[in-house]
N, C-alpha and C positions, 0 to 999 in steps of 0.2 A: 724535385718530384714529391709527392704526397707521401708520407706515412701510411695512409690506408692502402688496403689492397683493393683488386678491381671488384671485389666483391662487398666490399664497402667495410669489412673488417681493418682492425689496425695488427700494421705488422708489429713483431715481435722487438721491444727493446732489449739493447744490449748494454745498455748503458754501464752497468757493473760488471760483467765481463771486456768491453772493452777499458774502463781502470784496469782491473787485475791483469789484464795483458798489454796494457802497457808498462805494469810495473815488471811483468815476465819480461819483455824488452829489455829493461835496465839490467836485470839480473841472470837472465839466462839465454848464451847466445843463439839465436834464433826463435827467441820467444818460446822453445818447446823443448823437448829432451829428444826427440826424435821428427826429422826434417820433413816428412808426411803428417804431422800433428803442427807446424806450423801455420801461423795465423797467414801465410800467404798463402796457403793451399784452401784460402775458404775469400768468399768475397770480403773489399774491405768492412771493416770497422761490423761483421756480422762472424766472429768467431766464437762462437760460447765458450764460453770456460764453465767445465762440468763439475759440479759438485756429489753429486750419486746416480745410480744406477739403480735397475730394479727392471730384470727378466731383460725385453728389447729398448726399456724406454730410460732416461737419462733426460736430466733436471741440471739448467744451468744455473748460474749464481743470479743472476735476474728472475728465477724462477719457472722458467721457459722450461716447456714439458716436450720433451722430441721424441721420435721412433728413431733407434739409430739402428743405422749399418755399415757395414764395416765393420764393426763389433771390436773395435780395440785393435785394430790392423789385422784381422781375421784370427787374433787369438782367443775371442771368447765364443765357442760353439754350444753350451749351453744355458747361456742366458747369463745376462749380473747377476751376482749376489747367489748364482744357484745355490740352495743350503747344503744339501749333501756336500757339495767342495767346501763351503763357507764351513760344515761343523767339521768337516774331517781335518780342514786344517787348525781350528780351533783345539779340536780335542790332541792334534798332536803336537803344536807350540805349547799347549800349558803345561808342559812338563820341562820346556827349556829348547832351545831351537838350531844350537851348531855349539857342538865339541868338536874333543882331541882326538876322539876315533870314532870307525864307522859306526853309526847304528842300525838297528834293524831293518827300520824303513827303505837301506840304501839295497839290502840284499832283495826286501819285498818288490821294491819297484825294478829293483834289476831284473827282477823271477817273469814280475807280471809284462814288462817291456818286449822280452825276450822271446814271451810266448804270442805276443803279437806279430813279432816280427823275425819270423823264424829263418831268415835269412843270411841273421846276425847272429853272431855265437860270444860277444860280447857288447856293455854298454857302459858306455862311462858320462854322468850328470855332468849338466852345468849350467850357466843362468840364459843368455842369450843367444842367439843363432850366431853370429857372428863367431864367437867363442868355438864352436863346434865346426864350422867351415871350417875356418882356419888350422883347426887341430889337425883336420883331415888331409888337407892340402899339403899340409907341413909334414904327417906322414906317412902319404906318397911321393912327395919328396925321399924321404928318408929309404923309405921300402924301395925305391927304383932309382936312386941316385944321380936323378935329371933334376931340373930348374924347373922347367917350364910347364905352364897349367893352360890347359884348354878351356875356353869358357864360352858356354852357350848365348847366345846375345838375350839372353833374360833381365830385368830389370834390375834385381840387385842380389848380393850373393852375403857380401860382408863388407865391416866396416875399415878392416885393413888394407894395408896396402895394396900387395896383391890383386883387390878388386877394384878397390877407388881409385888406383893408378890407370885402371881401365876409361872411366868416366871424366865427365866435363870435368869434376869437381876434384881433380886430383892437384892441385896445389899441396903442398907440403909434401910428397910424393918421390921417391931420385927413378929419375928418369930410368936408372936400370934396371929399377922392381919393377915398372909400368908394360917395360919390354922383354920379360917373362910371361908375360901372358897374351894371350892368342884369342882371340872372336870367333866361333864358328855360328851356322846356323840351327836354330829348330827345324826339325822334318826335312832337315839337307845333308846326307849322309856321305855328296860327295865333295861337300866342303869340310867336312871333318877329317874323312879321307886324304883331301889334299892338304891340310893344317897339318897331318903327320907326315906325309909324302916327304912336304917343306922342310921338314923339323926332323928329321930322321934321328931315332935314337934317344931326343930330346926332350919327347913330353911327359909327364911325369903321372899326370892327372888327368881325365876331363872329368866336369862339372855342370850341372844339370838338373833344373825341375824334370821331373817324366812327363809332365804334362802341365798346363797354364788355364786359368780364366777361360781364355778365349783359342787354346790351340791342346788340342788333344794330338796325341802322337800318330803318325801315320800307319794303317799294317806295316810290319816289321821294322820301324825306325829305330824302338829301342836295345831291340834284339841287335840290330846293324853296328848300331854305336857299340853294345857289348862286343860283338865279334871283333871288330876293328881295335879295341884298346885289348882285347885280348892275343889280336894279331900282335900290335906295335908293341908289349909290354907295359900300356900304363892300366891305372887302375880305373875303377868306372866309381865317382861319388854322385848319388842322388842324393839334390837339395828336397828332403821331407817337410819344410816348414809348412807351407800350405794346403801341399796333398794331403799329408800325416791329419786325422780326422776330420778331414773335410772331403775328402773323396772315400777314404777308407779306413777305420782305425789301424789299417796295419799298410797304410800309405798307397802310395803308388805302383809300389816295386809287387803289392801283392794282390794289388789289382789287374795292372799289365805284365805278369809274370816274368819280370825280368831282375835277375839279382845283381844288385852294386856289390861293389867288394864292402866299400863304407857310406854311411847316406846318417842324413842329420836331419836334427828335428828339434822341434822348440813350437812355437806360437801356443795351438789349441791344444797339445797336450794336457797344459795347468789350466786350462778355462780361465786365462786370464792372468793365474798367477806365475812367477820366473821361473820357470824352465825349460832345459833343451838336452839334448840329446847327441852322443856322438855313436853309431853302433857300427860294428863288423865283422869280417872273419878276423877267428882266432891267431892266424897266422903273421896277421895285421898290427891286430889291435893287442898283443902281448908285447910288442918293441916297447908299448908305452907301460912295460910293467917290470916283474923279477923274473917271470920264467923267458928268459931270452938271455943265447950266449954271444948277440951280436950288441953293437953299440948301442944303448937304450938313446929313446926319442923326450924328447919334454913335451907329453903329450897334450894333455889336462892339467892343472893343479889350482883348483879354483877354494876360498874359504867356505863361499857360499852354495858351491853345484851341491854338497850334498844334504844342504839346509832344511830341518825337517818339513817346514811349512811347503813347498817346492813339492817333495817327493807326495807327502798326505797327499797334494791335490791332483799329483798326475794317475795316484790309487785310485781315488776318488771318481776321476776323471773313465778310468779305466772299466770299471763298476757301471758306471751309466749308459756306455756305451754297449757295454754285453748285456743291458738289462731295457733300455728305453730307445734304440735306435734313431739315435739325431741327427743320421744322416739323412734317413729316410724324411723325415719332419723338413730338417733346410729345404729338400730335393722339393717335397710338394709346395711349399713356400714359396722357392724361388720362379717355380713352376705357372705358377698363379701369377704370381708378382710381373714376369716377363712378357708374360700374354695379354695379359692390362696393362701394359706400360705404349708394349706395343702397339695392343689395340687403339688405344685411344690417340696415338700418336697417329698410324693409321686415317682414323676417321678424322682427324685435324688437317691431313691433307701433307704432315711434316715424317712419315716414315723414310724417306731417306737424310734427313736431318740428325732425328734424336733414334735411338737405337738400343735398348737392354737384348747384353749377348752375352755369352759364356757358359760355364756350366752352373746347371740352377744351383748348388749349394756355392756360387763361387761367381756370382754375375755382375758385369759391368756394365756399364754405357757409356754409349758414344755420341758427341756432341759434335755436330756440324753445322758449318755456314752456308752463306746464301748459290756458293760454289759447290757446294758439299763436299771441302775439306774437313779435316779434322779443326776444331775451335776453341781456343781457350779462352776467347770473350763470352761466346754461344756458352762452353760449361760452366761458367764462372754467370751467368744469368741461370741458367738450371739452374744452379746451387743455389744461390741466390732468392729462388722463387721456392724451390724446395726448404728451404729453412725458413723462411714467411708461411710456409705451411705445415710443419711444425716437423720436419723428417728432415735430421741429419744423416748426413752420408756422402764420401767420394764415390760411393758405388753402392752397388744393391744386396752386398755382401750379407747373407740372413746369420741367424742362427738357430736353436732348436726352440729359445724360446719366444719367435714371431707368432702371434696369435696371427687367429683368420681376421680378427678385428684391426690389428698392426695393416694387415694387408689391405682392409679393405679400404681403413685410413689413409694409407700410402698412397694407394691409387686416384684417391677424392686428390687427396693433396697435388700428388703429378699431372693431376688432367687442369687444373688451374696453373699449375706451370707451365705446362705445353701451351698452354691457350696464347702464355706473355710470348712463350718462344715461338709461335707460329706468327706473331704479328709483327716480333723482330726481324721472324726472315721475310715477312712479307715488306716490310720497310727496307729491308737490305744492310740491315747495321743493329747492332743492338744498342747505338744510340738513343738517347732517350728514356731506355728500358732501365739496364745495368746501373746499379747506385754506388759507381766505383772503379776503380784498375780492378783488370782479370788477374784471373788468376797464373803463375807460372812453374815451369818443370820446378818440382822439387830438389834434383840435383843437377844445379846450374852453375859456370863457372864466377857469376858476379848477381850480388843483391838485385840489383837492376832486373825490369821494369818494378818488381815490388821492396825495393830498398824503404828500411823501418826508417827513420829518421828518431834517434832519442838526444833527451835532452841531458846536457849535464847536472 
């Protein structure tokens, strides 16, 4: 196929990001530090390797100037580089950045967390989401003296056992931590019910976004699920990583009124930068401390959770959001952004094909074939056609700082990719189109169809 696009411009080289990630190949396994930042998750040989950022937009090592979304896997809600976090954490690393005892920042951000999320009567920092799942799980474990953890058929929870024993990808795994954990549904109340019915006595936890991208909770579902874990004895953890400033700075739990015992958070917090969050009742969350005369739990104990740079940006973070509303900005963004995406797909003749859906600060698309299944040749030519027109993204993910101009670009950009993809499903194959293997699930049990091949 041509280099140039149908519009008679030349598409974007990669020439120097594909070096640089073939040398990530050699030295880092799966090419990335996290399995959705994988160069199989983008068409071949068109994976930028980013070198900076600035508001919505990010500049690769080729020089390629993109509109991203996504925004760092939905952890940066108010833009790259925002200054106020950039100087708040400036000004409080120059003074040194992780001792031997707490500093003050650790009781500020504790004060300011708290008053967000009035739910929780403590919190304890740490770097990753994973870290914070798992703390939670472990004690509910502990608080209710069962094994077994209920888990909502959501995409991903954590990177321990416990979860990945769930998934394709659980190799290395013993099969009897895998068979601790339980499946239930979203918005299926009498699958949950019947997972403790099963389990009598035995479940310890259940675990749960409130709400998804693409599925908001039913009337009373999350109320249901509270009653029922307060029937059987387990405890109710909501996963805050995505809800937490993207639907609400004080989550989900305080948007649909319903209170977890423990709920965790991390992503948009730090705008970017490491942190997360474990919060709860007192009653919970003091096992992991001194004031307790029963067996203490090994709750937390991380060098870095209460790192000052970490804590500075989730103050910082905190401050923006009671003073500039960026929720509001994503919501009209995404708002715009779906209605032209839509539209134009629409008038192409391909709306049941391609598809932006979800909630505007938190939108996705759905790519379809000439049957109108789901397609990951069809997404992987979206992509494809979308980075030829200079907007990275697995999704339409905004932040606070998408201009109207990001959008309007966006949309010039997508309606020439609709164009490729309206002629691919008119041919019946995205033969011809695609400049490469598609794209595949992220967490898969072998390399295979996009196995890297490196060299010695």
């Amino acid at each position: 196929m041509s280099n140039a696009r149908d519009d008679g411009s030349a598409r974007p080289s990669f020439t120097r990001s594909n070096e640089l990630q073939s040398r990530l190949n050699r030295l880092v396994p799966g090419g990335a530090h996290t399995y959705a930042r994988g160069p199989d998750q983008y068409p071949d040989f068109m994976a930028p390797v980013l070198v900076r950022g600035s508001g919505a937009r990010v500049w690769d090592a080729d020089g390629n100037n993109f509109i991203e979304y996504g925004m760092g896997l939905r952890s940066v809600t108010l833009g790259h580089g925002y200054r106020p976090v950039v100087n708040a954490v400036c000004a409080a690393i120059a003074d040194g950045t992780n001792f031997s005892r707490p500093t003050d920042l650790e009781l500020q951000a504790a004060e300011d967390f708290l008053e967000l999320v009035p739910a929780a009567d403590m919190v304890k920092f740490a770097k990753n989401g994973s870290d914070v799942t798992t703390a939670a799980v472990r004690l509910a474990r502990a608080v209710t003296g069962r094994e077994m953890v209920a888990i909502c058929n959501q995409p991903f929870f954590s990177v321990d056992d416990w979860f990945i024993g769930t998934t394709a990808m659980n190799s290395g795994v013993p099969t009897d931590i895998g068979a601790k954990s339980a499946g239930f549904a979203f918005n299926d109340l009498a699958s949950l019910a019947a997972l403790f019915d099963r389990n009598d006595g035995q479940i310890a936890c259940v675990i749960l976004e409130a709400a998804t991208a693409t599925a908001e909770p039913e009337p009373s579902f999350l109320q249901g699920v509270r009653a029922l874990c307060d029937r059987h004895g387990a405890l109710l953890i909501f996963d805050e990583m995505i809800t937490g400033f993207r639907w609400s700075a004080g989550g989900a739990q305080s948007l649909y009124s319903v209170e977890p015992d423990l709920s965790c958070w991390g992503k948009a917090m730090g705008n970017g930068f490491p942190i997360s969050a474990l919060a709860g009742k007192r009653e919970y969350m003091d096992l992991g401390g001194l004031n307790t005369d029963r067996e203490r739990v090994f709750l937390l104990s991380t060098t870095h959770g209460p790192e000052r740079g970490g804590l500075a940006a989730f103050r910082a973070v905190v401050h923006a959001y009671a003073t500039e509303d960026p929720i509001s900005h994503m919501v009209r963004s995404g708002q715009r952004l779906a209605e032209g995406v839509n539209r134009a797909a629409a008038e192409l003749g391909i709306a049941d094909y391609v598809q932006v859906m979800g909630r505007p600060s938190c939108l996705v698309f759905v790519t379809r074939d000439p049957e109108r299944q789901p397609s990951q040749e069809f997404r992987t030519l979206f992509l494809q056609e979308l980075l030829s027109g200079g907007v990275l993204g697995q999704s339409f993910v905004t932040s606070a700082a998408h201009t109207p101009t990001d959008i309007t670009d966006t949309l010039e950009a997508t309606r020439g990719a609709l164009q490729i993809y309206s002629r691919a499903i008119e041919a019946g194959s995205v033969a011809g189109f695609l400049r490469g293997r598609p794209v595949a699930p992220a967490l898969r049990r072998y390399a295979a169809p996009r196995r890297i091949v490196v060299a010695d």
